[in-house]
N, CA, C and O atoms as CSV, one atom per row, in Angstrom:
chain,resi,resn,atom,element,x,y,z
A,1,UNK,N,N,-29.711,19.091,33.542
A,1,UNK,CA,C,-30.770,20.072,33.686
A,1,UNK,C,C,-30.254,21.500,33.463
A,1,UNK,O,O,-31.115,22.376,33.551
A,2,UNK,N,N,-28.966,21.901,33.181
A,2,UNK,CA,C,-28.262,23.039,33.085
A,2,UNK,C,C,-28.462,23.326,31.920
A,2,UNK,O,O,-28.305,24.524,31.682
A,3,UNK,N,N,-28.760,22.678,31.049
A,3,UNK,CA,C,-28.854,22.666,29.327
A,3,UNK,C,C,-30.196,23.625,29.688
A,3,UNK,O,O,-29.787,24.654,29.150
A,4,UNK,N,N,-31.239,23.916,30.116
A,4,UNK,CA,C,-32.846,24.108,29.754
A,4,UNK,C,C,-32.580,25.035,30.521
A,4,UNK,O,O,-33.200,26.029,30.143
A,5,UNK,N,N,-31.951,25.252,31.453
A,5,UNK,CA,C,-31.515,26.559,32.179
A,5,UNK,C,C,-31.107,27.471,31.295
A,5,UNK,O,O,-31.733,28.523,31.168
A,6,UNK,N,N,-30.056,27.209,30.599
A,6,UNK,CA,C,-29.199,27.881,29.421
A,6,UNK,C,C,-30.178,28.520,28.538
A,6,UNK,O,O,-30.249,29.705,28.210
A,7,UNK,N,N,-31.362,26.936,28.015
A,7,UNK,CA,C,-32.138,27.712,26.350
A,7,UNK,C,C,-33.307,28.644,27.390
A,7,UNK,O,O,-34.210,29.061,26.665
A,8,UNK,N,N,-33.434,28.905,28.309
A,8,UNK,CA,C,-34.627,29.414,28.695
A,8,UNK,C,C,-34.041,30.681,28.836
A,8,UNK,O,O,-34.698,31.589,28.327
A,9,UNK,N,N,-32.812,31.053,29.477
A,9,UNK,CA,C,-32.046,32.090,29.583
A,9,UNK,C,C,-32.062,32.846,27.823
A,9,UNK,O,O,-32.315,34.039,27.654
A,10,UNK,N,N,-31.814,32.092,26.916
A,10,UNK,CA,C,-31.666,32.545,25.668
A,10,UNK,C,C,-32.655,33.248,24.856
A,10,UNK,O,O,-32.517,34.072,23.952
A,11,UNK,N,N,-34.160,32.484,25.642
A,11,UNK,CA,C,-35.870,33.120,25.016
A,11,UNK,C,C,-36.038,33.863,25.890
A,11,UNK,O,O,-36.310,34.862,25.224
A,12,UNK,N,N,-36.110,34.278,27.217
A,12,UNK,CA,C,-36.040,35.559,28.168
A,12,UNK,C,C,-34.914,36.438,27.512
A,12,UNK,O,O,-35.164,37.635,27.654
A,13,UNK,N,N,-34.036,36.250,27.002
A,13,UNK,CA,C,-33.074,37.576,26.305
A,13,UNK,C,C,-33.262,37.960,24.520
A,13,UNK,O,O,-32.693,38.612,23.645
A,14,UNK,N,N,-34.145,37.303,24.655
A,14,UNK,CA,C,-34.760,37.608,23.106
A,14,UNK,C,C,-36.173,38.518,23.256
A,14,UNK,O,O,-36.548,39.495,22.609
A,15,UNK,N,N,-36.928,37.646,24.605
A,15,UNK,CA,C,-37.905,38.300,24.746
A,15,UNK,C,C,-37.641,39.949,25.575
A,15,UNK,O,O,-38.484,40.826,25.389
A,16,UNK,N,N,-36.497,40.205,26.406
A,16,UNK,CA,C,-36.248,41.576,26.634
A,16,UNK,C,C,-35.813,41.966,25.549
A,16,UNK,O,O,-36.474,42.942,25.192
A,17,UNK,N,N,-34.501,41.529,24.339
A,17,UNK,CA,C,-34.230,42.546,23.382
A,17,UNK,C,C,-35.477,42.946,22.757
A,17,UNK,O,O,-35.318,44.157,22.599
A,18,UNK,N,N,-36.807,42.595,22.236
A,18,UNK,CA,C,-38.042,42.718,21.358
A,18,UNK,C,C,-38.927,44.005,22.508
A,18,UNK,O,O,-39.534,44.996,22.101
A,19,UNK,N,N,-38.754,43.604,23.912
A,19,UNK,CA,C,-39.131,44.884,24.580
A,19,UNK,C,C,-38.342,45.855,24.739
A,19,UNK,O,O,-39.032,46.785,25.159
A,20,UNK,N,N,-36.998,46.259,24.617
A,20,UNK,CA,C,-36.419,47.073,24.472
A,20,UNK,C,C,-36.239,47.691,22.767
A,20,UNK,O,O,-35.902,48.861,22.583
A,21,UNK,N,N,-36.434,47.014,21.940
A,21,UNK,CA,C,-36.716,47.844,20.437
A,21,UNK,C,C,-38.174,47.966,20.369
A,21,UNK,O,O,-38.635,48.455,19.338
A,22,UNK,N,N,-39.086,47.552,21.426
A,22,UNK,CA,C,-40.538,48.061,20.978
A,22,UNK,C,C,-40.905,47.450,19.812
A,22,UNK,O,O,-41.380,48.367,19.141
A,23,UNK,N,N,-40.970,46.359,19.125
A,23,UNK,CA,C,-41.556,45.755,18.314
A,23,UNK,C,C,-41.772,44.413,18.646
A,23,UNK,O,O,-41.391,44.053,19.760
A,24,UNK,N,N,-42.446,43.384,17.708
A,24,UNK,CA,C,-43.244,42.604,17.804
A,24,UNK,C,C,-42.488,41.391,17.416
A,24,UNK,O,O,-42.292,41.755,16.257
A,25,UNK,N,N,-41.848,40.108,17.484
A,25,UNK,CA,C,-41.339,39.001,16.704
A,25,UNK,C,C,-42.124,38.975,15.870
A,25,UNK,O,O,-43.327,39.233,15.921
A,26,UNK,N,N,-41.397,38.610,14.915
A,26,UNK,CA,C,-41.554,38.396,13.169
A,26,UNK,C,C,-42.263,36.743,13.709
A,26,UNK,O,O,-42.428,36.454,14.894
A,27,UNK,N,N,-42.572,35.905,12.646
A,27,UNK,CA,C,-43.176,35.060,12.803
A,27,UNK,C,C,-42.421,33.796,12.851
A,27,UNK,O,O,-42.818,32.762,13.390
A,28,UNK,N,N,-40.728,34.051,11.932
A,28,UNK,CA,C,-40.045,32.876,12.262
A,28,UNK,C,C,-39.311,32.973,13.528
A,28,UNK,O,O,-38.644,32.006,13.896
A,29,UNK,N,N,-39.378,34.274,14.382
A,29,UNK,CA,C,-38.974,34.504,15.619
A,29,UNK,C,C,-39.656,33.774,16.586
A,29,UNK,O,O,-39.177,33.137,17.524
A,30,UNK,N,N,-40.906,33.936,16.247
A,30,UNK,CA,C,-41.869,33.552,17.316
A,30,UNK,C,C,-41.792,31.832,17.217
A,30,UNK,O,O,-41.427,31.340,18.285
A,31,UNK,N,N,-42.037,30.953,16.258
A,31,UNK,CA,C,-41.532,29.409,15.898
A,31,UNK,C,C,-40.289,29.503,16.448
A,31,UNK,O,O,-40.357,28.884,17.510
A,32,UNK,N,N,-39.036,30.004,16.284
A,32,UNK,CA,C,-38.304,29.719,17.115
A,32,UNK,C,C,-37.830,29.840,18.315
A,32,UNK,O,O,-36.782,29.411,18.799
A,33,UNK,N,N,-38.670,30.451,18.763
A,33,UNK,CA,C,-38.875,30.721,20.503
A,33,UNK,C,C,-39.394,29.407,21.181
A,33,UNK,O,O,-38.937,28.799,22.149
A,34,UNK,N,N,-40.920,29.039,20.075
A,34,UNK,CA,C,-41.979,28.178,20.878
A,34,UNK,C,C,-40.757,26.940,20.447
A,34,UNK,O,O,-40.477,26.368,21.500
A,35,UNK,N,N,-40.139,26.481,19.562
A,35,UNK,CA,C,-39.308,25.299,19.195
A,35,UNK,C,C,-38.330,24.951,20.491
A,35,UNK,O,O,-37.864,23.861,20.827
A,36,UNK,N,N,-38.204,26.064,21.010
A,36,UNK,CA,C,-36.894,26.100,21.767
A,36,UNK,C,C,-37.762,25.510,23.360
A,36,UNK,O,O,-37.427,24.717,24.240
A,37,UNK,N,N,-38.870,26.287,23.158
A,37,UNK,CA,C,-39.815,26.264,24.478
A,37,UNK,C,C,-40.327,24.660,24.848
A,37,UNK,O,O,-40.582,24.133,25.931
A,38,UNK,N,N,-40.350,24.231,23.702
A,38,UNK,CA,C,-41.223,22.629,23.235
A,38,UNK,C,C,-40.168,22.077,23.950
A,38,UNK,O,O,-40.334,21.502,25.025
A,39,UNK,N,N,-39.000,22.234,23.361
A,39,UNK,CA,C,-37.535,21.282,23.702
A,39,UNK,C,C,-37.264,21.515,24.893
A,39,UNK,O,O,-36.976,20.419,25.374
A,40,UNK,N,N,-37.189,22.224,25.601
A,40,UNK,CA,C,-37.074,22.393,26.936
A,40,UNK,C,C,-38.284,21.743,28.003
A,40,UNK,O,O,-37.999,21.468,29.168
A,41,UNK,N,N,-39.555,21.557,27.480
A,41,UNK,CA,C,-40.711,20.719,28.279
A,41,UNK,C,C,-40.579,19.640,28.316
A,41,UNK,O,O,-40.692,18.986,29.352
A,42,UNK,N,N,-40.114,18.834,26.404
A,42,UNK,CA,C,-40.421,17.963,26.539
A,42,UNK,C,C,-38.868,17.150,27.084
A,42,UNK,O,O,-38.803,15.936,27.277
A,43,UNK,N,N,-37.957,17.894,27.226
A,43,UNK,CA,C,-36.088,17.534,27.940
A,43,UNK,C,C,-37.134,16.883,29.632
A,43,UNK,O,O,-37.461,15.789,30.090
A,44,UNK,N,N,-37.299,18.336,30.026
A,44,UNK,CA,C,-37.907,17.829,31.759
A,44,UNK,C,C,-38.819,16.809,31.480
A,44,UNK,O,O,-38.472,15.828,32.138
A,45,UNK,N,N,-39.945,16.535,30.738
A,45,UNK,CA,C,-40.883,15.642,30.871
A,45,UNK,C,C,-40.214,14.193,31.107
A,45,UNK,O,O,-40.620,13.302,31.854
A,46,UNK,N,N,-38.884,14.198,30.127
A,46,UNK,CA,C,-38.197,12.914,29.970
A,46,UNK,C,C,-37.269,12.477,31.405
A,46,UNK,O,O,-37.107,11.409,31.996
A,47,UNK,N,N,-36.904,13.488,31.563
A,47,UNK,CA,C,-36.258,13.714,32.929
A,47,UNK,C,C,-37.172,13.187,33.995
A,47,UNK,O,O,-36.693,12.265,34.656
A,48,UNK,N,N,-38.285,13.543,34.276
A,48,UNK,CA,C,-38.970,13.707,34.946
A,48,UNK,C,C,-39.901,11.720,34.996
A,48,UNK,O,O,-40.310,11.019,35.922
A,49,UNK,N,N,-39.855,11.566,33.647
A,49,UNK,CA,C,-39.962,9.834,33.371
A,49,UNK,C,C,-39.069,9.071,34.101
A,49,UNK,O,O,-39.175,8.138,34.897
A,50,UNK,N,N,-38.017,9.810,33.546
A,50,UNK,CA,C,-36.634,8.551,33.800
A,50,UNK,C,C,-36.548,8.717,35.370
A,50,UNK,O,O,-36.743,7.608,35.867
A,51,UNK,N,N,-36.403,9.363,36.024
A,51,UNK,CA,C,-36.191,9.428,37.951
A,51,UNK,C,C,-38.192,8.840,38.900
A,51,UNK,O,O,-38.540,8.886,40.080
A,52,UNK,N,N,-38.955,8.377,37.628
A,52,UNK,CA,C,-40.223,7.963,38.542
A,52,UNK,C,C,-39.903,6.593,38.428
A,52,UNK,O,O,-40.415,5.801,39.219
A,53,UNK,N,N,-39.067,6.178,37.486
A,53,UNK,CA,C,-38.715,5.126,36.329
A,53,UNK,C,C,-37.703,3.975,38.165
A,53,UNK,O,O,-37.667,2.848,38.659
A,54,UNK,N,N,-37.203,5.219,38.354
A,54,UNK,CA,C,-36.026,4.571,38.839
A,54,UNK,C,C,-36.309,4.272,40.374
A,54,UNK,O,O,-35.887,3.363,41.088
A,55,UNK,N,N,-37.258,5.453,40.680
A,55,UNK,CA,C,-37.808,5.066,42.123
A,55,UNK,C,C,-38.764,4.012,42.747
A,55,UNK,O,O,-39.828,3.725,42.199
A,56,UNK,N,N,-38.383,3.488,43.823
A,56,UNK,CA,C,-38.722,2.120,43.975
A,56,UNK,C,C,-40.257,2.487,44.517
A,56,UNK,O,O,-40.434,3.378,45.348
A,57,UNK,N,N,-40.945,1.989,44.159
A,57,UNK,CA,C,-42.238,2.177,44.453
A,57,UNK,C,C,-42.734,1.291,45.700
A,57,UNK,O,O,-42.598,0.074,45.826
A,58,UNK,N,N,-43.467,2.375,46.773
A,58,UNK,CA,C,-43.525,1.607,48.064
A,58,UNK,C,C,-45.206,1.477,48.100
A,58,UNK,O,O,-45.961,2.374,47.724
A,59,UNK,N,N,-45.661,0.086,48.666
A,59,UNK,CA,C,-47.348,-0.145,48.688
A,59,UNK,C,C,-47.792,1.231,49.999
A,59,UNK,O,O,-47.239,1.709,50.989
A,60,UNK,N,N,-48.843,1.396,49.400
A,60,UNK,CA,C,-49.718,2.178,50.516
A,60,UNK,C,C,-50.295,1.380,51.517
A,60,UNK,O,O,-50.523,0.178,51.381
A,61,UNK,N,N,-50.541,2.067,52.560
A,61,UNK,CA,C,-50.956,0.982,53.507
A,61,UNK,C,C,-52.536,1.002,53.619
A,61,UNK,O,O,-53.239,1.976,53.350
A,62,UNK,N,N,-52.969,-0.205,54.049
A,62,UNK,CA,C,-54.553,-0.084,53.922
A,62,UNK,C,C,-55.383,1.030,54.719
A,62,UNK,O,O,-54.753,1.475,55.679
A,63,UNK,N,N,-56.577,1.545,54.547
A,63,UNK,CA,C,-56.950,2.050,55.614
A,63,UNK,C,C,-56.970,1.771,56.972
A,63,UNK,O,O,-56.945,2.553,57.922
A,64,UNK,N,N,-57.025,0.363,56.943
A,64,UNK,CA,C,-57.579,-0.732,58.608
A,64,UNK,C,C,-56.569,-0.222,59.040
A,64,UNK,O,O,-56.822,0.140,60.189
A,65,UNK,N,N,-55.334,0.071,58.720
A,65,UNK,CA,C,-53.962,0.172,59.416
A,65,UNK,C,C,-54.162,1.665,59.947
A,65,UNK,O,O,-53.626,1.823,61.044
A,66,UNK,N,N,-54.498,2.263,59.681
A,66,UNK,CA,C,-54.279,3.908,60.030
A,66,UNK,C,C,-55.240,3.807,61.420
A,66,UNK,O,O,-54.967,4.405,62.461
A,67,UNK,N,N,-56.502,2.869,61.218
A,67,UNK,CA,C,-57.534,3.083,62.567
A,67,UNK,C,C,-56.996,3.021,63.945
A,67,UNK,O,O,-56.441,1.992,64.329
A,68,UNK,N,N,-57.137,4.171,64.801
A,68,UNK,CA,C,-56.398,3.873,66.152
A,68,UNK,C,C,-57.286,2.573,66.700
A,68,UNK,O,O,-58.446,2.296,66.395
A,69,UNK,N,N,-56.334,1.814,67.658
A,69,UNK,CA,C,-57.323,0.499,68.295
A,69,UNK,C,C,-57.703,1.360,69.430
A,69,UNK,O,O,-56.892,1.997,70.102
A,70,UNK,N,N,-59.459,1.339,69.675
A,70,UNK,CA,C,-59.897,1.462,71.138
A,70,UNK,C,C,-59.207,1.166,72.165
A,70,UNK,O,O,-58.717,0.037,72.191
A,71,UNK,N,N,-58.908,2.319,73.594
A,71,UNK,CA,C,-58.075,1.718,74.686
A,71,UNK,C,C,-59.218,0.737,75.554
A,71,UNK,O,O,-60.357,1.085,75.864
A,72,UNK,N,N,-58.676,-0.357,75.795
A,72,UNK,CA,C,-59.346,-1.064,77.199
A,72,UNK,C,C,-59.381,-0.419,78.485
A,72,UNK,O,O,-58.556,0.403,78.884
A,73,UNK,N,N,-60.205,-0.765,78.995
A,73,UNK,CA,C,-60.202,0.061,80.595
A,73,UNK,C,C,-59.850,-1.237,81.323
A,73,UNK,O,O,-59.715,-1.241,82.547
């Protein structure tokens, strides 16, 4: 997950150098921002597959179970 840390660090320092010269990304700037942006969603999305992938899935319990039982007198 340090990898997407890294490219995100790299489009936040592209996106301050473009506010510090006051101009606009050119258009293959801007594709390679969103390219970089894509790869980094779709890295976590996969990430994010593979660890639901791996977790053991536990049943829910029925409602009947949650009902407190009436106390007897």
């Amino acid at each position: 997950m340090l990898g997407y840390l890294i490219v995100s660090e790299t489009v936040f320092g592209v996106i301050f150098a473009l506010m510090v010269e006051r101009r606009t990304p050119t258009l293959m700037e801007v594709l390679g921002l969103a390219a970089l942006m894509v790869g980094v969603l779709l890295g976590i999305r996969a990430v994010a597959k593979a660890n639901a992938a791996l977790e053991p899935r536990t049943p829910v319990p029925s409602q009947e179970a949650n009902i407190a039982c009436p106390r007897q007198q």
